[in-house]
Predicted model as a PDB file, atoms N, CA, C, CB and O in Angstrom, pLDDT in the B-factor column:
MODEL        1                                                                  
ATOM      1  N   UNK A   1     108.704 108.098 111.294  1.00 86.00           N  
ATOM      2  CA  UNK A   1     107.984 107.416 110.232  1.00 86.00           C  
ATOM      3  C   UNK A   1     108.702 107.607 108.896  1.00 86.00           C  
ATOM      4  CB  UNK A   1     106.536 107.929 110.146  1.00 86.00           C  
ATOM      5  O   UNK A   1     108.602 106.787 107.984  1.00 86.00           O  
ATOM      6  N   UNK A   2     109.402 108.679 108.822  1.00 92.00           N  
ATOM      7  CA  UNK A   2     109.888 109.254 107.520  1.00 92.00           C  
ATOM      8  C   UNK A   2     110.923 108.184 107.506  1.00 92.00           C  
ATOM      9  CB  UNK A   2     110.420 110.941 107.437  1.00 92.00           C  
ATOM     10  O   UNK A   2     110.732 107.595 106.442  1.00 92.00           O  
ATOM     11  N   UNK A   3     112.157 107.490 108.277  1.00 92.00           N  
ATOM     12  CA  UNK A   3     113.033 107.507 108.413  1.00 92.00           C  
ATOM     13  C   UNK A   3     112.861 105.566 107.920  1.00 92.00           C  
ATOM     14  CB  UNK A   3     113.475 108.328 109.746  1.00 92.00           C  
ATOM     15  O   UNK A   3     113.612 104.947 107.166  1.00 92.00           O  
ATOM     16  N   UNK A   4     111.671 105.050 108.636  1.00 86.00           N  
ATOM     17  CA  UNK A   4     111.247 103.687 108.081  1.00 86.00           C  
ATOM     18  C   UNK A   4     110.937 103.678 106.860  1.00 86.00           C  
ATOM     19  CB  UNK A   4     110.207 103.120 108.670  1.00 86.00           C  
ATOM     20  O   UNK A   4     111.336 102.713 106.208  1.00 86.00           O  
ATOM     21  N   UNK A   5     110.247 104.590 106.263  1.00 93.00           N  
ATOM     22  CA  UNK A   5     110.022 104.808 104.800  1.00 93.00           C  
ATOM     23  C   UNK A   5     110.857 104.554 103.757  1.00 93.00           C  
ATOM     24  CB  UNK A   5     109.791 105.918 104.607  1.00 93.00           C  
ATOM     25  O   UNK A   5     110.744 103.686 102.891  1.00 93.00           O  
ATOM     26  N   UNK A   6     111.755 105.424 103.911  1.00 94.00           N  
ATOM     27  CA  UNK A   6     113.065 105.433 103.650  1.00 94.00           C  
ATOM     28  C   UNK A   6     113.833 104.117 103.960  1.00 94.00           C  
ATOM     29  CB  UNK A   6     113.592 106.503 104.344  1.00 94.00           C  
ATOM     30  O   UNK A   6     114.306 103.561 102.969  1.00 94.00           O  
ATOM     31  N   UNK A   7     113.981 103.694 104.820  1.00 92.00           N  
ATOM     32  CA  UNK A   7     114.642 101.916 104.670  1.00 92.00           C  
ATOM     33  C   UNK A   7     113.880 101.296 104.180  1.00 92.00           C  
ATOM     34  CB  UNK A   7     114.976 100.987 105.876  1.00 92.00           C  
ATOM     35  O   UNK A   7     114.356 100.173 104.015  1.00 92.00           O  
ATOM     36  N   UNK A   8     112.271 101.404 103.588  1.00 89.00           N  
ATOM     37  CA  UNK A   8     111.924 100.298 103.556  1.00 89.00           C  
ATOM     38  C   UNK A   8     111.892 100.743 101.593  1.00 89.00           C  
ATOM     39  CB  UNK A   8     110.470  99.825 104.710  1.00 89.00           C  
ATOM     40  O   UNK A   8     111.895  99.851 100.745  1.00 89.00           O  
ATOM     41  N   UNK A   9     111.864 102.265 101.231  1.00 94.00           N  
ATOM     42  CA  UNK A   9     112.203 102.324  99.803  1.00 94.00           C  
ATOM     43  C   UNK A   9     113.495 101.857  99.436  1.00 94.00           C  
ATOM     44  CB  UNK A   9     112.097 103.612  99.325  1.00 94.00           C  
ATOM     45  O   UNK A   9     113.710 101.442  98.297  1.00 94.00           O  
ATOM     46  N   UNK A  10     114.479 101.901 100.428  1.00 95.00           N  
ATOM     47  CA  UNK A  10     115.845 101.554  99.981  1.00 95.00           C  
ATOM     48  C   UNK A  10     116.329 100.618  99.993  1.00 95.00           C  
ATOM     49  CB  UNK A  10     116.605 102.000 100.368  1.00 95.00           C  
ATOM     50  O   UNK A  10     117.389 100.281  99.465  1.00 95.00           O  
ATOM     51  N   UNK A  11     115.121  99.654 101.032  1.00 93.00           N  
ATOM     52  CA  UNK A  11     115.947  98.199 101.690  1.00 93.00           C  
ATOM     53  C   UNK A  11     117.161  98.378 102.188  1.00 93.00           C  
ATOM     54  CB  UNK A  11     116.251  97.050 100.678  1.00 93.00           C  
ATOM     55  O   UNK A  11     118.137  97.789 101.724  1.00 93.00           O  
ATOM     56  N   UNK A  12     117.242  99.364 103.372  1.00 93.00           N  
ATOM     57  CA  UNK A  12     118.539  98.640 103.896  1.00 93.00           C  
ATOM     58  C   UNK A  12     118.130  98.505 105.323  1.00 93.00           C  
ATOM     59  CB  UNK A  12     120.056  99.504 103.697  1.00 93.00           C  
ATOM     60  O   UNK A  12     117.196  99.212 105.698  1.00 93.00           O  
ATOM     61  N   UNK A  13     118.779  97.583 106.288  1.00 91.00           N  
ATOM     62  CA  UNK A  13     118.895  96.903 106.966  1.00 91.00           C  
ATOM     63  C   UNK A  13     119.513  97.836 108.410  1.00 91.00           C  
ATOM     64  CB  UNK A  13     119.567  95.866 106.262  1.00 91.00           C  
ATOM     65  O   UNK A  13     120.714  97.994 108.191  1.00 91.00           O  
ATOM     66  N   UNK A  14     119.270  98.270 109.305  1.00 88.00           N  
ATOM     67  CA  UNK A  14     119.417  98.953 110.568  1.00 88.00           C  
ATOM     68  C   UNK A  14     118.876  97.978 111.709  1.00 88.00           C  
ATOM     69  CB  UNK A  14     118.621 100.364 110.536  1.00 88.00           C  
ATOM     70  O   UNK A  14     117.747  97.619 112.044  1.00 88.00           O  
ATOM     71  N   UNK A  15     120.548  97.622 112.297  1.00 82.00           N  
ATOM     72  CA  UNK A  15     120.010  96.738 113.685  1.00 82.00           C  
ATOM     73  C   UNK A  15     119.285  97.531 114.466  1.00 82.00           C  
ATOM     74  CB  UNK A  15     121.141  96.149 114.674  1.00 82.00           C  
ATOM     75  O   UNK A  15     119.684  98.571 114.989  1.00 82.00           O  
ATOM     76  N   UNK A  16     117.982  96.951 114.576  1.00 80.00           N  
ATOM     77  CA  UNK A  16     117.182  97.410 115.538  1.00 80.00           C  
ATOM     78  C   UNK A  16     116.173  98.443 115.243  1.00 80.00           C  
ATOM     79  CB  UNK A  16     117.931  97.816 116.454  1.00 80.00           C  
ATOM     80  O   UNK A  16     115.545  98.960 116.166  1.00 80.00           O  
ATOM     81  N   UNK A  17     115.924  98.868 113.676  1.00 85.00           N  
ATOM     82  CA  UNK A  17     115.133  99.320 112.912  1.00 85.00           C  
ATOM     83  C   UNK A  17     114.323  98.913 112.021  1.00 85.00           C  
ATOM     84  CB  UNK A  17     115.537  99.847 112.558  1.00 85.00           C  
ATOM     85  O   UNK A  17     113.162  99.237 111.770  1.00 85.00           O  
ATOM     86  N   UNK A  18     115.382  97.795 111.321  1.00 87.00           N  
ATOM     87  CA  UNK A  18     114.638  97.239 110.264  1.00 87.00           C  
ATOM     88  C   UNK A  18     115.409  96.331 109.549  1.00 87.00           C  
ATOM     89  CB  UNK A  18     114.126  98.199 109.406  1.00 87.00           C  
ATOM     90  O   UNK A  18     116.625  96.440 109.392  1.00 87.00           O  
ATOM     91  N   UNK A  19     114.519  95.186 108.991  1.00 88.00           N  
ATOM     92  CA  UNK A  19     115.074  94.053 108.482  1.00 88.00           C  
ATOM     93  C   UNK A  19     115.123  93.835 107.023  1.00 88.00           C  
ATOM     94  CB  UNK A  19     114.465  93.069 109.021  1.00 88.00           C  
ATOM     95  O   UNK A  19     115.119  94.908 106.419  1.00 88.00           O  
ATOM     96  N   UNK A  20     115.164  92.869 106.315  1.00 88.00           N  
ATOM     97  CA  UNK A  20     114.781  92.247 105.132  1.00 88.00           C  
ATOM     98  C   UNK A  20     114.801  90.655 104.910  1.00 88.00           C  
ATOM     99  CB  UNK A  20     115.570  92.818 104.218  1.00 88.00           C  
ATOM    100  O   UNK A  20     115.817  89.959 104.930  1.00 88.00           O  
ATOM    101  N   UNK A  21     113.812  90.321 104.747  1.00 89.00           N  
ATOM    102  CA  UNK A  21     113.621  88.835 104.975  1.00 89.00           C  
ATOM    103  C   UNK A  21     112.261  88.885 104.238  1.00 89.00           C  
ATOM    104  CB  UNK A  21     113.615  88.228 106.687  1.00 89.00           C  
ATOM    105  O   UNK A  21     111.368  89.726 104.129  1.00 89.00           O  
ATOM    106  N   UNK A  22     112.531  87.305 103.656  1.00 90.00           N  
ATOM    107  CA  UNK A  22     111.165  87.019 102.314  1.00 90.00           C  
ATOM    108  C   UNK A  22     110.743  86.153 103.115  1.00 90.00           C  
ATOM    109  CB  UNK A  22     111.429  86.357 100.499  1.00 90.00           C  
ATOM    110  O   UNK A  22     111.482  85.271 103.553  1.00 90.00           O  
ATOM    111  N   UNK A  23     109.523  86.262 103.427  1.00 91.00           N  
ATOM    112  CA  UNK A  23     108.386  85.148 104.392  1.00 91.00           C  
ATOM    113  C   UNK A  23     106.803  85.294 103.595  1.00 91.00           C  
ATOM    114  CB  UNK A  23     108.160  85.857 106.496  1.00 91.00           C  
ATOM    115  O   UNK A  23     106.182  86.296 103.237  1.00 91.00           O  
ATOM    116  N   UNK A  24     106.499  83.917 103.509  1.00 93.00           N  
ATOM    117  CA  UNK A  24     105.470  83.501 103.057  1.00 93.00           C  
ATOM    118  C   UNK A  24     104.419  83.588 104.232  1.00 93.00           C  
ATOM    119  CB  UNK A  24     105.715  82.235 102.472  1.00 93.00           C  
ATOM    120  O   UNK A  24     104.585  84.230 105.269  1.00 93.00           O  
ATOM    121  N   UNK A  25     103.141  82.722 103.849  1.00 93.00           N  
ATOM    122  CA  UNK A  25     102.110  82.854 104.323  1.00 93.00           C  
ATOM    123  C   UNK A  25     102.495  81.744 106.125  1.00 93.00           C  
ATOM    124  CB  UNK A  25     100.871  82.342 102.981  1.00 93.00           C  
ATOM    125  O   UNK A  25     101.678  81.879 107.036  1.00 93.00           O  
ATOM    126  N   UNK A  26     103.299  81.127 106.264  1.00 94.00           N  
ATOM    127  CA  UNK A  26     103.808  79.906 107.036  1.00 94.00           C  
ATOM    128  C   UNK A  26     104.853  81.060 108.078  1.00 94.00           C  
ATOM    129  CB  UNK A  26     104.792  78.427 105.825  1.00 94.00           C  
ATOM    130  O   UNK A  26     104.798  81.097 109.307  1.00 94.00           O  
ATOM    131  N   UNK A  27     105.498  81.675 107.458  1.00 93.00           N  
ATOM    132  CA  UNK A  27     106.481  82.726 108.836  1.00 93.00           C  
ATOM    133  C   UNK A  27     105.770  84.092 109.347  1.00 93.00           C  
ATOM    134  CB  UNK A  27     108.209  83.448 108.125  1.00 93.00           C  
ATOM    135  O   UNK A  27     104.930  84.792 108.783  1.00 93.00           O  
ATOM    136  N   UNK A  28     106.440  84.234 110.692  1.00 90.00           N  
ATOM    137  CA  UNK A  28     106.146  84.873 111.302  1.00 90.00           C  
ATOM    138  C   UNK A  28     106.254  86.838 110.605  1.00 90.00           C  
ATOM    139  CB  UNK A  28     106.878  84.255 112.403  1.00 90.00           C  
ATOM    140  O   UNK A  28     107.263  87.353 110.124  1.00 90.00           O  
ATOM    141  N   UNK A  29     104.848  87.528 110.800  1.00 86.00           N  
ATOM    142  CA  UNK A  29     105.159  88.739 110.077  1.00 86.00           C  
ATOM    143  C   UNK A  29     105.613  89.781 110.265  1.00 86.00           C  
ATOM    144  CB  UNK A  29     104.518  89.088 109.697  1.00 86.00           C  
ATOM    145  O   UNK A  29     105.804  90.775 109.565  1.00 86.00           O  
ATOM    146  N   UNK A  30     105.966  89.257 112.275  1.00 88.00           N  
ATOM    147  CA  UNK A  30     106.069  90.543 112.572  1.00 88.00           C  
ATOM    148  C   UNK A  30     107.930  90.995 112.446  1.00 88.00           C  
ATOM    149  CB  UNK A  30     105.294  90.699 114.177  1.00 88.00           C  
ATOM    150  O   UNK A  30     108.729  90.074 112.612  1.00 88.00           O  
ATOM    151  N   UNK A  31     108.359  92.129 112.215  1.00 83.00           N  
ATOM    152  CA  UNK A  31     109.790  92.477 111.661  1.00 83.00           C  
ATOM    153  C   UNK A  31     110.093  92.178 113.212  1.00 83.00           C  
ATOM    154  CB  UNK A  31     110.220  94.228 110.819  1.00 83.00           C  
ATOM    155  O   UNK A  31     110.158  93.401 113.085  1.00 83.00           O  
ATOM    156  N   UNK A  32     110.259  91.936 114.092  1.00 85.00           N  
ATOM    157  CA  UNK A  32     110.607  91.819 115.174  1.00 85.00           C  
ATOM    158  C   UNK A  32     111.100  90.667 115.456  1.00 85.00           C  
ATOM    159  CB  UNK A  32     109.830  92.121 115.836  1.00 85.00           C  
ATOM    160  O   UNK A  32     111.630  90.517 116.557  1.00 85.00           O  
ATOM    161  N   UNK A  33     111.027  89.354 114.323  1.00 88.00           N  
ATOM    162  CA  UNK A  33     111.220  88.248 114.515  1.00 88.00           C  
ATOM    163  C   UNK A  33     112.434  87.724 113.937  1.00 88.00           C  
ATOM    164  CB  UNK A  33     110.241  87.702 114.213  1.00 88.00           C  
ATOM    165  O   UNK A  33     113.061  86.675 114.084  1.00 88.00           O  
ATOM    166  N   UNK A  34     112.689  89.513 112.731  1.00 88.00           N  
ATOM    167  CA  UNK A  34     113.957  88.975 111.855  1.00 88.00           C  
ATOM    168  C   UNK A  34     114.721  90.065 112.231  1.00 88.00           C  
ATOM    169  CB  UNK A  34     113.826  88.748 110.110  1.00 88.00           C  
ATOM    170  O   UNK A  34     115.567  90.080 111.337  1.00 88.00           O  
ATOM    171  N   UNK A  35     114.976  90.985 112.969  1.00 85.00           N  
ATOM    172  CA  UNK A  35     115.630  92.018 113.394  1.00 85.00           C  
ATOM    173  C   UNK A  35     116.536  91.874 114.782  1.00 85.00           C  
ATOM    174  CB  UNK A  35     114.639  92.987 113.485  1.00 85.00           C  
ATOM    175  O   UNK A  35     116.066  91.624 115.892  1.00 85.00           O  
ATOM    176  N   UNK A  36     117.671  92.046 114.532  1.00 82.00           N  
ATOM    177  CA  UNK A  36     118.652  92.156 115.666  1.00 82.00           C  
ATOM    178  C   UNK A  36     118.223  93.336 116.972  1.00 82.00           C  
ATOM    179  CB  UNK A  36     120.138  92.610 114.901  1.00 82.00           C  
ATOM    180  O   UNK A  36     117.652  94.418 116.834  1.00 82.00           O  
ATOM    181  N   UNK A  37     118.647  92.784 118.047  1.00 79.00           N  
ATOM    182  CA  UNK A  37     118.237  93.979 118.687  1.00 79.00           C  
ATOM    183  C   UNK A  37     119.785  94.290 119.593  1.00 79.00           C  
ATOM    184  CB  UNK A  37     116.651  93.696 119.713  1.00 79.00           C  
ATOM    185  O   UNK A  37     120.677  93.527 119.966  1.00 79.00           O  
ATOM    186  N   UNK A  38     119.687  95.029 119.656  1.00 80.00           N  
ATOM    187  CA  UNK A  38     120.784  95.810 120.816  1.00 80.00           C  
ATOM    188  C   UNK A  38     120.524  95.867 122.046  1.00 80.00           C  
ATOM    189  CB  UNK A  38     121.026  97.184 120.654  1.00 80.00           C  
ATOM    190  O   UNK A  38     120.026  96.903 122.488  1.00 80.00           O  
ATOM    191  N   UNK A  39     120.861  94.510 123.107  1.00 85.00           N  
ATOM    192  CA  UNK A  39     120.581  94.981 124.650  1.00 85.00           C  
ATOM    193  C   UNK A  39     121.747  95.587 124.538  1.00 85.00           C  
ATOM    194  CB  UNK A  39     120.366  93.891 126.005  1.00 85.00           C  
ATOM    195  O   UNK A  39     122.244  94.531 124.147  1.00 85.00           O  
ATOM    196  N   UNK A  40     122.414  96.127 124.526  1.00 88.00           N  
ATOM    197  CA  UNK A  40     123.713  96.752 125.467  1.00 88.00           C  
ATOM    198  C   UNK A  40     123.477  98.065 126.109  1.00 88.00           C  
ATOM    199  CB  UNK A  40     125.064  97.011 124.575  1.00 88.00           C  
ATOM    200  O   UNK A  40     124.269  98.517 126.936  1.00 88.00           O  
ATOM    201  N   UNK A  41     122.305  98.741 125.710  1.00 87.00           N  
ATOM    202  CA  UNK A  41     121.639 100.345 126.076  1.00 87.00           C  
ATOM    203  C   UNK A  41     120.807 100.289 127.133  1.00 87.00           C  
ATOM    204  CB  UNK A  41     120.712 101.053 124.913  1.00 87.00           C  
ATOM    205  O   UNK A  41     120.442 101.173 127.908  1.00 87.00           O  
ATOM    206  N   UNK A  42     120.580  99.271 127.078  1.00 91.00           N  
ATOM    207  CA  UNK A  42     119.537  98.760 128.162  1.00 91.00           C  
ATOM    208  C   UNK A  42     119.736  98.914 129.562  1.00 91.00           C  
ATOM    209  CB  UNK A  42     119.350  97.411 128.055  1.00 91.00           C  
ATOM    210  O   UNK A  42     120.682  98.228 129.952  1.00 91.00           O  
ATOM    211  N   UNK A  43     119.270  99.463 130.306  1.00 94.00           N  
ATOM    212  CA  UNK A  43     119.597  99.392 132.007  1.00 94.00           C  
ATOM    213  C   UNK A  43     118.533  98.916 132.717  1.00 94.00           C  
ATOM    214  CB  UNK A  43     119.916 100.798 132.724  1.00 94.00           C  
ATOM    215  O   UNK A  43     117.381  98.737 132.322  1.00 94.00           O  
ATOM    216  N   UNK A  44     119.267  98.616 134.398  1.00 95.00           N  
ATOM    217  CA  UNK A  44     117.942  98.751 135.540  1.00 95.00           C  
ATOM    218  C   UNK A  44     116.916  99.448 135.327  1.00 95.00           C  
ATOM    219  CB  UNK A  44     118.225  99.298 136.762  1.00 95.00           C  
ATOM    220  O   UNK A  44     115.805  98.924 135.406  1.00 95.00           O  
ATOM    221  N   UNK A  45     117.065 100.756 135.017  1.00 95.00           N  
ATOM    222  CA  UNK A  45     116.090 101.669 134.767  1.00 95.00           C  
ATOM    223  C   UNK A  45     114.987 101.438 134.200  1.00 95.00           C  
ATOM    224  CB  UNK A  45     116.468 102.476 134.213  1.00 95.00           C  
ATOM    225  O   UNK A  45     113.916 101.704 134.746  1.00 95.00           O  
ATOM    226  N   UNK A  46     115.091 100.843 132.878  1.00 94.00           N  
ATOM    227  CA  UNK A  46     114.626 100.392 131.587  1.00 94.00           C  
ATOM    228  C   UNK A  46     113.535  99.439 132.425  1.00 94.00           C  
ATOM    229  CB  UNK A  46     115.890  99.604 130.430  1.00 94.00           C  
ATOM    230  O   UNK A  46     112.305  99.470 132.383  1.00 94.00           O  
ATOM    231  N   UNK A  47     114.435  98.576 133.206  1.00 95.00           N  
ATOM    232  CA  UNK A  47     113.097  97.315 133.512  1.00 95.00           C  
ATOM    233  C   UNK A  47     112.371  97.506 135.001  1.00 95.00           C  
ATOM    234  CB  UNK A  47     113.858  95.465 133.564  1.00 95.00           C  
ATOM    235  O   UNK A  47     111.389  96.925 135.464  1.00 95.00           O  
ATOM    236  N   UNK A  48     113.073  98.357 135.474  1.00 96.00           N  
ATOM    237  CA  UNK A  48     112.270  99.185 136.508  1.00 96.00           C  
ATOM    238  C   UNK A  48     111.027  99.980 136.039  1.00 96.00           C  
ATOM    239  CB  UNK A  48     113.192 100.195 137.122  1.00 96.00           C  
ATOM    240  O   UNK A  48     110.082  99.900 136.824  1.00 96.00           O  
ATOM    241  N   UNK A  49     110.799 100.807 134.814  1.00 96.00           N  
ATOM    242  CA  UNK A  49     110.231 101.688 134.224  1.00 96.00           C  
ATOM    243  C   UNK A  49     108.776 100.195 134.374  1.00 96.00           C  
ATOM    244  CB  UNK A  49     111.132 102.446 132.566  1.00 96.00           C  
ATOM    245  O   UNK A  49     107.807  99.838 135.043  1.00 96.00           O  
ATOM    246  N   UNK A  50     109.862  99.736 132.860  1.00 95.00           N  
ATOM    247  CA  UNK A  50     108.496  98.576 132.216  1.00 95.00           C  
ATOM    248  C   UNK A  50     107.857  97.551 133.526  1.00 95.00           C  
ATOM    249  CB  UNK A  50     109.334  97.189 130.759  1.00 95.00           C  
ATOM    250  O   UNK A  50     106.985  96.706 133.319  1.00 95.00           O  
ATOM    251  N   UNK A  51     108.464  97.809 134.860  1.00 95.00           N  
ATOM    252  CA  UNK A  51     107.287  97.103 135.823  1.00 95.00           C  
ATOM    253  C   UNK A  51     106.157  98.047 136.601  1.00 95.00           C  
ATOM    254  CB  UNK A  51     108.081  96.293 137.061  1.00 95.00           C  
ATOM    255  O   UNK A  51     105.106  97.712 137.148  1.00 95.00           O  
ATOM    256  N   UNK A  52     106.728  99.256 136.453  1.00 95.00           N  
ATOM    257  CA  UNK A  52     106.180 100.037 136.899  1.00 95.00           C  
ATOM    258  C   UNK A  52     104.770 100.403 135.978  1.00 95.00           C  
ATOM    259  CB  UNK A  52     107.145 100.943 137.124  1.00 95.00           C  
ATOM    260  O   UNK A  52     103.597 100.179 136.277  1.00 95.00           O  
ATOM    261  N   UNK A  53     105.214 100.913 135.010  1.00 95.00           N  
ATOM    262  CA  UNK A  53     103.885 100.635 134.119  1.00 95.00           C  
ATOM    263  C   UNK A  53     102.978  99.342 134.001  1.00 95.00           C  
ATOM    264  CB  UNK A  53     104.272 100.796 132.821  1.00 95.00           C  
ATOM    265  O   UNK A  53     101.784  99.092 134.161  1.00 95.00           O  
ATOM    266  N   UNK A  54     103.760  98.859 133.756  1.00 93.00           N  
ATOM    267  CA  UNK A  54     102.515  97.437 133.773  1.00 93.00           C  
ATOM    268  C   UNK A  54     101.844  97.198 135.387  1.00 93.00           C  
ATOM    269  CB  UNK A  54     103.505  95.594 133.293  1.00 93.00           C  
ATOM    270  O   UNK A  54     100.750  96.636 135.420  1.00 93.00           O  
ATOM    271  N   UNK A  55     102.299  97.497 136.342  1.00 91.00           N  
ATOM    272  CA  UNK A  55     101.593  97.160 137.955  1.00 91.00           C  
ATOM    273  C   UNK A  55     100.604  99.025 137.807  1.00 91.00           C  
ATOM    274  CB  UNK A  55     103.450  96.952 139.914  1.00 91.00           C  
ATOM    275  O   UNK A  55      99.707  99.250 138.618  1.00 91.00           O  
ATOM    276  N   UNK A  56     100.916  99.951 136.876  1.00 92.00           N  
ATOM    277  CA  UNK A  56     100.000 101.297 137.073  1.00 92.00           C  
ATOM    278  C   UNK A  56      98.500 100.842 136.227  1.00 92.00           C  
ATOM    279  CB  UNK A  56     100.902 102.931 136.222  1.00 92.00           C  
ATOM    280  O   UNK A  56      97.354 101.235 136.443  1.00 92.00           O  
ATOM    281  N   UNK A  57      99.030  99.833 135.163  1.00 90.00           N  
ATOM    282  CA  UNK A  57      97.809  99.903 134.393  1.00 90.00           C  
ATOM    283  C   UNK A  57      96.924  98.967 134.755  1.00 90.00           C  
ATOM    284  CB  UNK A  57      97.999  99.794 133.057  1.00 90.00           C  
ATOM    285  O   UNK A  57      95.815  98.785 134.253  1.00 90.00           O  
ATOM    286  N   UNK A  58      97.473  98.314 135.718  1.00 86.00           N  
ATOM    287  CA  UNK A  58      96.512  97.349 136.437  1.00 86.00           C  
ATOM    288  C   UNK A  58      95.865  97.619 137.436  1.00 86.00           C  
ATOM    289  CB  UNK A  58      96.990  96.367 136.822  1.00 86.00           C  
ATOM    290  O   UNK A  58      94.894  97.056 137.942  1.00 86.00           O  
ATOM    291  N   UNK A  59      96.672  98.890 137.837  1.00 87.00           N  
ATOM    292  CA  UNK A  59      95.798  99.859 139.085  1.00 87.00           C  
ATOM    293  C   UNK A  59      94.810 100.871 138.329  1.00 87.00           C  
ATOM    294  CB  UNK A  59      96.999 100.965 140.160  1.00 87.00           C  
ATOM    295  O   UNK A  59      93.902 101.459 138.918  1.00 87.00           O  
ATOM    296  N   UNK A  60      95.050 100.995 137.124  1.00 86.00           N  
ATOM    297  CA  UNK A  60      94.012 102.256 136.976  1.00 86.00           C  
ATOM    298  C   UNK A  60      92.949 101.738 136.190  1.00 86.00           C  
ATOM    299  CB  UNK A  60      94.619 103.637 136.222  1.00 86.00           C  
ATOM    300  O   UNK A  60      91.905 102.389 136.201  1.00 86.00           O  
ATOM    301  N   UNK A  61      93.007 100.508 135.385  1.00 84.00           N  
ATOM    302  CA  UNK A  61      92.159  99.219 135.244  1.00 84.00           C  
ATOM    303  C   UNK A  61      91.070  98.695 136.129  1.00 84.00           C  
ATOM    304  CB  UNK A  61      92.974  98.244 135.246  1.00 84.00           C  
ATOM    305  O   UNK A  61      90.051  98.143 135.714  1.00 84.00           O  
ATOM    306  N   UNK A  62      91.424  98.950 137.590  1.00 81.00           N  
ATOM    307  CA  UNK A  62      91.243  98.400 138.600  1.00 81.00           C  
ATOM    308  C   UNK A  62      90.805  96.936 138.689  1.00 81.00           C  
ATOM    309  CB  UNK A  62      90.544  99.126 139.112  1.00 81.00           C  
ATOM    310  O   UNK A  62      89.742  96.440 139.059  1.00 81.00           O  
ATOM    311  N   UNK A  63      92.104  96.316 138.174  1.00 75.00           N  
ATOM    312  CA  UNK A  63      92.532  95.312 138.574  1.00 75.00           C  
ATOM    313  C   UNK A  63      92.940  94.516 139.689  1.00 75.00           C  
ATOM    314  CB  UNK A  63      93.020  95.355 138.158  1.00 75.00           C  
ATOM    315  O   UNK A  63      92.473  93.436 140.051  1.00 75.00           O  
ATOM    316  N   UNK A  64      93.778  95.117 140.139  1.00 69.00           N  
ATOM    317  CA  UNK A  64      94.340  95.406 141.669  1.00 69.00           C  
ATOM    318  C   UNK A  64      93.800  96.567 142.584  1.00 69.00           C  
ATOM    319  CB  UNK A  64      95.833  95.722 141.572  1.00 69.00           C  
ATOM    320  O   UNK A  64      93.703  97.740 142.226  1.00 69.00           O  
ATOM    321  N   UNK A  65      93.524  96.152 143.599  1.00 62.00           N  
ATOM    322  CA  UNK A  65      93.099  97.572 144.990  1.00 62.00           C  
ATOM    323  C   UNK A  65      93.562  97.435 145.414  1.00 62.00           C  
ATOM    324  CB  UNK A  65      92.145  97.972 145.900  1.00 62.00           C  
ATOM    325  O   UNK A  65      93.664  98.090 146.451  1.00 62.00           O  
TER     326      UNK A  65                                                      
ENDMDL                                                                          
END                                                                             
């Protein structure tokens, strides 16, 4: 949290942390829309993980039996 603070007192710009972009009431707010992201870190793993969670929370939801 400290570390967003800090970019966002300083404005500077970290792919994949944080952006700077002037948007009105008409663009999108979330920083996620103006921020670069870095797949290159990314593995199987990564999207193995994120299916796995999403098919657990639908089991403990009981969504699925």
């Amino acid at each position: 949290m400290k570390k967003w603070l800090d970019l966002y007192k300083h404005k500077k710009v970290i792919s994949g942390l944080s952006a700077l972009e002037c948007v009105d009431w008409k663009d999108e707010w979330l920083c996620e829309a103006y921020m670069e992201t870095d797949y290159s870190s990314l593995c199987e793993s990564d999207f193995q993980e994120t299916i796995n969670n999403y098919f657990s929370s639908y089991i403990k939801n009981g969504d699925i039996k």
